[in-house]
C-alpha positions in Angstrom: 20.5 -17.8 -0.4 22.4 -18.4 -4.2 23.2 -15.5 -6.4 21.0 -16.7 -8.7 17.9 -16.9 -6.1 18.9 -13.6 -4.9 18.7 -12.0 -8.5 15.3 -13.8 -9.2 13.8 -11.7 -5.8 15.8 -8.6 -6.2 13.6 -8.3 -10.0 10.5 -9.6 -8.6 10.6 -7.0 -5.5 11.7 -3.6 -8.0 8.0 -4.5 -9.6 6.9 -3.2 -6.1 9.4 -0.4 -5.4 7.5 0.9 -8.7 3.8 0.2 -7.2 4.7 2.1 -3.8 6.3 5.0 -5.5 3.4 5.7 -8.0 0.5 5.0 -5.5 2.4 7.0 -2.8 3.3 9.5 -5.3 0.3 10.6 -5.8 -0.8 11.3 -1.9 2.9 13.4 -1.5 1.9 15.3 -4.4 -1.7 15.7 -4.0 -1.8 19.4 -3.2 -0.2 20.1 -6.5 -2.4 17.9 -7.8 -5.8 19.4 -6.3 -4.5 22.7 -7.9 -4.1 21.2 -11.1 -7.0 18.9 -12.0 -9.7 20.4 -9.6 -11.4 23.9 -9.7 -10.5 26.3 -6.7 -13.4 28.8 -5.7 -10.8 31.3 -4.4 -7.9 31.8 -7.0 -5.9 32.8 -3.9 -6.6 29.7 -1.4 -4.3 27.7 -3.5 -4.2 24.9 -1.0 -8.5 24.5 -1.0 -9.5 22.0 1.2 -12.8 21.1 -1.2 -10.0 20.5 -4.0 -7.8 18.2 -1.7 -10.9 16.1 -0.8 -11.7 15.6 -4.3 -8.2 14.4 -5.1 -8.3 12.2 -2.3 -11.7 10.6 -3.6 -10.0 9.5 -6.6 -7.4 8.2 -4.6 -10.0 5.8 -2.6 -11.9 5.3 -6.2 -8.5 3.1 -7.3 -8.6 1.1 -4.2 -12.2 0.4 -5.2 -11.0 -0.5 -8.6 -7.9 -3.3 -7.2 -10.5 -6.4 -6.3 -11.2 -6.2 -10.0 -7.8 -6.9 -10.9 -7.6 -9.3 -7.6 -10.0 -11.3 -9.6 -8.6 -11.6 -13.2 -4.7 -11.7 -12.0 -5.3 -13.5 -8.8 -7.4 -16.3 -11.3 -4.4 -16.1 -13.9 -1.5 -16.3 -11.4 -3.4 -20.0 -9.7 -4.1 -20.9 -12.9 -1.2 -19.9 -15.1 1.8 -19.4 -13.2 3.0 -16.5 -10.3 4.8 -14.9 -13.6 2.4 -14.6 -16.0 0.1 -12.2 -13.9 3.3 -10.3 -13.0 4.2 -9.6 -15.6 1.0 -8.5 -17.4 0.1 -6.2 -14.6 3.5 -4.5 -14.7 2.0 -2.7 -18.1 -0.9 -1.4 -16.2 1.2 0.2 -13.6 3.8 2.1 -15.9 1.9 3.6 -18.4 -1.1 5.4 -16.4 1.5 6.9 -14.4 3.6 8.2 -17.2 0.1 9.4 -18.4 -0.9 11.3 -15.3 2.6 13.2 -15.7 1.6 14.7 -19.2 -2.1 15.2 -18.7 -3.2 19.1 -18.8 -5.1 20.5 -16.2 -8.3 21.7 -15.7 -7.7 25.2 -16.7 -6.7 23.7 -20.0 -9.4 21.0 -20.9 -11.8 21.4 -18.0 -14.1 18.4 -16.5 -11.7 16.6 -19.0 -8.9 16.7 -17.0 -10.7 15.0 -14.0 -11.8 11.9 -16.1 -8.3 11.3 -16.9 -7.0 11.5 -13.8 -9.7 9.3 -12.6 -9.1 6.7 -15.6 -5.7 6.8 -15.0 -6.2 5.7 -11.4 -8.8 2.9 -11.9 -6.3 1.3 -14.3 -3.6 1.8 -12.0 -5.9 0.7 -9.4 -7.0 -2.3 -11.3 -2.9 -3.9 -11.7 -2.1 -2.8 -8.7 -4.8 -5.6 -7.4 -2.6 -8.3 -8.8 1.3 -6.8 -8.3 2.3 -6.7 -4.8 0.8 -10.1 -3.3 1.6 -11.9 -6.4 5.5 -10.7 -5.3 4.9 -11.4 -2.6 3.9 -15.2 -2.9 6.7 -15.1 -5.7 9.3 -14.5 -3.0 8.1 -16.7 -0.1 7.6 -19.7 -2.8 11.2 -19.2 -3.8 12.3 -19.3 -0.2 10.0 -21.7 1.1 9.9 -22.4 5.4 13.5 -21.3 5.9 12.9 -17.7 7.4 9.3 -16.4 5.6 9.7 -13.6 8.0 12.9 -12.0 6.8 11.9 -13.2 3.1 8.5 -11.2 3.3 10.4 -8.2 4.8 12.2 -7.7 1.7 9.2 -6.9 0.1 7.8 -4.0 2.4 11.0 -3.1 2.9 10.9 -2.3 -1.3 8.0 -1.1 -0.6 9.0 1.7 1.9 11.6 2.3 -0.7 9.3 3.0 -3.1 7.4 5.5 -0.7 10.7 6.6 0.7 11.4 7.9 -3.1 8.3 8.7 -3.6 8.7 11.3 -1.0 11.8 12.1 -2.0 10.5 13.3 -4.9 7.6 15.2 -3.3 10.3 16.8 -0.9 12.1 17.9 -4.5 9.1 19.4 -6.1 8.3 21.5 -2.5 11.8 22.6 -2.7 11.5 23.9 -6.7 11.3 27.3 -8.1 8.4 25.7 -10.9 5.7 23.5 -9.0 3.9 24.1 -11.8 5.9 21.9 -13.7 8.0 20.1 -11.6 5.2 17.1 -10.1 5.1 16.1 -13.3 8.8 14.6 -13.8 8.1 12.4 -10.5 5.0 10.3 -12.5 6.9 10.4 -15.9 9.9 9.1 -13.9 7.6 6.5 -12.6 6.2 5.5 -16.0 9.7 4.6 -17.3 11.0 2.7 -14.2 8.0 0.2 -15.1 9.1 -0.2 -18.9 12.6 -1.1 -17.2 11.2 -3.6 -14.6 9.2 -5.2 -17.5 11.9 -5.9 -19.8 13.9 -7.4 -16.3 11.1 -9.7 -15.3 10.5 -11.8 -19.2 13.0 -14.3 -18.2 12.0 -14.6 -14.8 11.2 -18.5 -13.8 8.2 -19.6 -11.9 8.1 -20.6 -8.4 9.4 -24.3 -8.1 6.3 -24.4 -5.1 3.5 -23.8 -7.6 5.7 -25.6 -10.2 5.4 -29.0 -8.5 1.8 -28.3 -7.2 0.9 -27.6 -11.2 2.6 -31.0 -11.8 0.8 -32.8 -9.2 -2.4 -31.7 -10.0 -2.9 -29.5 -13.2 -6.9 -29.0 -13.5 -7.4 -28.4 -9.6 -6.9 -24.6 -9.3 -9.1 -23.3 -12.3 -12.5 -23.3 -10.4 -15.0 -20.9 -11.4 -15.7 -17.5 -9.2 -19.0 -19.0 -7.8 -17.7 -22.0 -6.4 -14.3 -20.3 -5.1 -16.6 -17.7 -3.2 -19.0 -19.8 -1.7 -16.3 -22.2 -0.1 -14.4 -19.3 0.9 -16.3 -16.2 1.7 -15.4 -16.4 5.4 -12.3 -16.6 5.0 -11.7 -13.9 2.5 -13.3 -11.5 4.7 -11.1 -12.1 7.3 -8.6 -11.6 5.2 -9.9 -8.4 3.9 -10.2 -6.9 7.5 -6.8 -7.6 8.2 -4.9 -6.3 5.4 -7.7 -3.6 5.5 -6.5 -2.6 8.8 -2.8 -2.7 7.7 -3.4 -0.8 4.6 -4.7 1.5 6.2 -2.7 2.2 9.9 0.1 2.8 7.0 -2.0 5.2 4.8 -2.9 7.0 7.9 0.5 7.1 9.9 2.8 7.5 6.0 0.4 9.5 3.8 -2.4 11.2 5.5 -0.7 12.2 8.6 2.5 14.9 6.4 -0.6 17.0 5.0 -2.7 16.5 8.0 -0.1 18.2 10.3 0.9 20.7 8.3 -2.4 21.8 6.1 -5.2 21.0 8.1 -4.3 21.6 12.0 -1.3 23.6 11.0 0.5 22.0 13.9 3.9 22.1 12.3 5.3 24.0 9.3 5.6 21.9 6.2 9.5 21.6 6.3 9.0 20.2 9.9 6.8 17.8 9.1 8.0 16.5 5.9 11.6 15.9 7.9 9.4 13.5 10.1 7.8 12.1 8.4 11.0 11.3 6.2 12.7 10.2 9.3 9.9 8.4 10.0 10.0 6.0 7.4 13.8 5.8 7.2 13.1 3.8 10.6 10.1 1.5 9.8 11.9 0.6 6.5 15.5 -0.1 8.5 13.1 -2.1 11.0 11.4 -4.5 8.5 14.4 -7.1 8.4 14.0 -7.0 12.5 10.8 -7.9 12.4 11.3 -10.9 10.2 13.4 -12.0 12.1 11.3 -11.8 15.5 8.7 -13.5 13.5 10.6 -16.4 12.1 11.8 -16.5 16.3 8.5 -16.4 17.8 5.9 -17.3 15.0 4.1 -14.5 13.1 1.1 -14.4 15.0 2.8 -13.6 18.4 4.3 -11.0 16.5 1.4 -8.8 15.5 -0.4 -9.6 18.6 2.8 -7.9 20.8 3.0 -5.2 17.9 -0.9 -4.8 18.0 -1.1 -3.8 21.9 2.2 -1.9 21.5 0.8 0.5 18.9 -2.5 1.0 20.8 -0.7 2.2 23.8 1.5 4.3 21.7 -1.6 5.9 19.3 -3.2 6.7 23.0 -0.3 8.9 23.6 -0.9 10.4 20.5 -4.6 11.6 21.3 -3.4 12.8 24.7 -0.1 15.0 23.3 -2.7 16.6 20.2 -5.3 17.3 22.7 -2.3 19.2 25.2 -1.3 20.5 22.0 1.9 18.7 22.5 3.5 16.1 19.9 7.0 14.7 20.4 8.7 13.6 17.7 10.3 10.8 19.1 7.2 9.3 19.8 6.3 9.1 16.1 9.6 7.8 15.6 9.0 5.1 18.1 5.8 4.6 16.5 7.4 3.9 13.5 8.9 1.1 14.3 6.3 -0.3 15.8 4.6 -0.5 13.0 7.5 -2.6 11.0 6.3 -5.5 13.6 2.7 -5.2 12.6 2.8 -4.8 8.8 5.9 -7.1 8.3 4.2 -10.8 9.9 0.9 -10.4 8.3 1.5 -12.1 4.7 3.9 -15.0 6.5 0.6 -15.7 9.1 -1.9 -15.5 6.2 -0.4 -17.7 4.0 0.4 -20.3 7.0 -3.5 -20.7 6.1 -3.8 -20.6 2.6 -2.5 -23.8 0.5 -0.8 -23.2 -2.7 -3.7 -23.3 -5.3 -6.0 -20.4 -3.9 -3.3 -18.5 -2.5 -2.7 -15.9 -5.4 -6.9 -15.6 -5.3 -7.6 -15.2 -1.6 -4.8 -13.2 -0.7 -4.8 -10.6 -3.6 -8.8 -10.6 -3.5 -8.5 -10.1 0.0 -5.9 -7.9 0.5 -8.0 -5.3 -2.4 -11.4 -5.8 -0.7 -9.4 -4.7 2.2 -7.7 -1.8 0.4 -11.3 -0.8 -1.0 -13.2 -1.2 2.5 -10.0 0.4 4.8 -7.2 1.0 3.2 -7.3 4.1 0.5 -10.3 5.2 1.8 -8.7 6.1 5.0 -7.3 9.4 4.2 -10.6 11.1 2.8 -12.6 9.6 5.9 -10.2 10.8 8.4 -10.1 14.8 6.5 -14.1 14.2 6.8 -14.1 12.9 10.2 -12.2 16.1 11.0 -13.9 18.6 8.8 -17.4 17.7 10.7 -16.1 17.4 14.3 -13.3 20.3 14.1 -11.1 17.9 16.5 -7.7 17.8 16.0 -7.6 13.8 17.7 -10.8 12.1 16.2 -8.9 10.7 13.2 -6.6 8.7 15.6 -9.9 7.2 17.1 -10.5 5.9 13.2 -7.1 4.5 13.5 -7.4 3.0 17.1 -10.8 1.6 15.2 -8.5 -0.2 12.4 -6.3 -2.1 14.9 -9.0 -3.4 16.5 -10.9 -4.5 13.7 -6.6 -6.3 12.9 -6.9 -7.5 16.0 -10.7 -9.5 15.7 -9.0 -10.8 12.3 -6.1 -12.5 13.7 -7.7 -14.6 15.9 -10.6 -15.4 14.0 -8.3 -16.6 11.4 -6.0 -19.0 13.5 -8.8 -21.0 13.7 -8.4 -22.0 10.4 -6.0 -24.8 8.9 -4.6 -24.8 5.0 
């Protein structure tokens, strides 16, 4: 790879460090958050479970919002060019989270306060839709067949940055004297980090890929929405079920599982659990470049398919050590990494069948339907699924559900060619 290649990816890829440390930021800091924006019947059970379910509804209301920005940016980036969309959505991303930072509470403005939050995460919600696959066609593009794998683990792996900062920051604000105060610096922190990326992206160059395709044949990719969904409704569903599925393994096993563990089943003290869960990531985001690697060596698809029955076996051991009220650590750990062989493969394999005009459309359409079916709403289904069956294992069953439903999509899907 040049220098200069290198410093186009390295500003494409800190657009999604930002996206993964404001939409994570928000699940690490959503007790603070419940307190904040939602009413509490008792004044003294600060950590309300009716309150946390509400703020994880508005979490799952911005994954409904993303296909909406899937449709104008995914449009705009086949039509217009990969940059133009980037760097558009960039704008939505940095100022709703600097917003959430300063917004008062409900104390202060009451109901008020909850339809700012929950504006603040549809329009988040909405540029989020077009940020991260637009990156991540950016960077494959630029790196064309020579080791997609490795290429596309740069982005998660800025992506489990992002979420490894963004807990960071939550482990900070657990740690302060002034959690009153103190989860706001981690949004307004966000906020400015996405004026920064901005003004590092205008002079960004489009991929030479869709450069030469737009050459070649100028008028072909601006199809209307009609005739782009009935030739490819199948396929985007597919789509959707597979980066549903991975959307939401991660939201369960990254996000949900810290308060789950800690709040709900009390099965570990916070401090415990937060060092897991830290420790946790530090090993699927060190994995990520392995994975690429294994995929650009055995093809993508063999990949998730050995990662898929790897994680089944290992979530199974899960259910039996919660249900012996037994849960070693190293198997989360283990677990971990598994999951860097099942999340990093999936864009490579999808865009193996997707040619260059309807790639920004299918796979950022797909990828949000996904997200809006799966994927953010996993952590409020999986708090309901234990609130009504008071078992400590039946959200692993919804997760066990997820893979399989992965699993259906990848081989439906290879039957496809570009």
């Amino acid at each position: 790879m040049t220098r200069s290649k290198f410093k186009i990816i390295a500003i494409a890829v800190l657009g999604t460090v930002l996206e993964y440390y404001d939409y994570s930021l928000y699940g690490f800091l959503a007790v603070y958050l419940a307190q904040h924006f939602f009413p509490v019947p008792n004044p003294l059970d600060v950590y309300s479970q009716t309150a946390l379910l509400q703020t994880w509804a508005v979490f799952a209301a911005a994954s409904l919002a993303k296909p909406l920005g899937a449709l104008w940016f995914g449009r705009l980036g086949d039509t217009r060019g990969r940059m133009a969309s980037l760097r558009l959505n960039m704008w939505g991303i940095a100022i709703p989270t600097a917003l959430i930072g300063i917004l008062p509470g409900y104390h202060s403005i009451g109901l008020w306060a909850v339809v700012a939050l929950f504006f603040c995460r549809i329009l988040q919600g909405i540029c989020l839709g077009g940020e991260y696959d637009g990156v991540t066609i950016y960077v494959l593009e630029h790196m064309g067949q020579k080791r997609p794998g490795l290429a596309n683990s740069m982005v998660i792996l800025a992506s489990s940055l992002g979420i490894s900062m963004a807990a960071f920051a939550g482990s900070l604000v657990a740690k302060s004297g002034d959690q009153h105060f103190s989860w706001r610096l981690p949004f307004i922190v966000g906020g400015v980090f996405g004026l920064v990326v901005l003004c590092l992206r205008r002079n960004l160059a489009e991929t030479p890929e869709f450069t030469a395709y737009l050459k070649k044949s100028p008028n072909k990719a601006s199809s209307s929405f009609k005739s782009f969904f009935k030739t490819h409704w199948r396929f985007l569903m597919l789509v959707a079920l597979l980066c549903g599925s991975v959307g939401g393994s991660y939201h369960f096993y990254f996000v949900f599982l810290n308060s789950y563990l800690h709040q709900v089943i009390q099965f570990w003290p916070q401090e415990i659990s937060s060092f897991y869960l830290s420790m946790s990531l530090l090993i699927y985001t060190c994995s990520g470049p392995i994975a690429g690697l294994l995929s650009d060596k055995i093809g993508p698809k063999k990949t998730l398919l050995l990662a898929l029955f790897a994680l089944i076996i290992l979530i199974m051991l899960h259910v039996y050590g919660l249900a012996h009220h037994s849960l070693s650590p190293s198997l989360m750990l283990i677990t971990a990494f598994g999951f860097a062989f099942f999340h990093v493969p999936g864009n490579v394999f999808l865009l193996q069948h997707i040619p260059v005009e309807r790639r920004y459309r299918l796979l950022s359409l797909g990828h949000t339907l996904g997200s809006a079916l799966l994927s953010g709403s996993t952590p409020a289904i999986c708090l309901f699924i234990w609130q009504n069956s008071q078992q400590t294992v039946m959200p692993f069953y919804y997760l066990l559900f997820l893979l399989s439903l992965a699993l259906l999509a990848i081989l439906r899907i290879s039957r496809f060619k570009p």
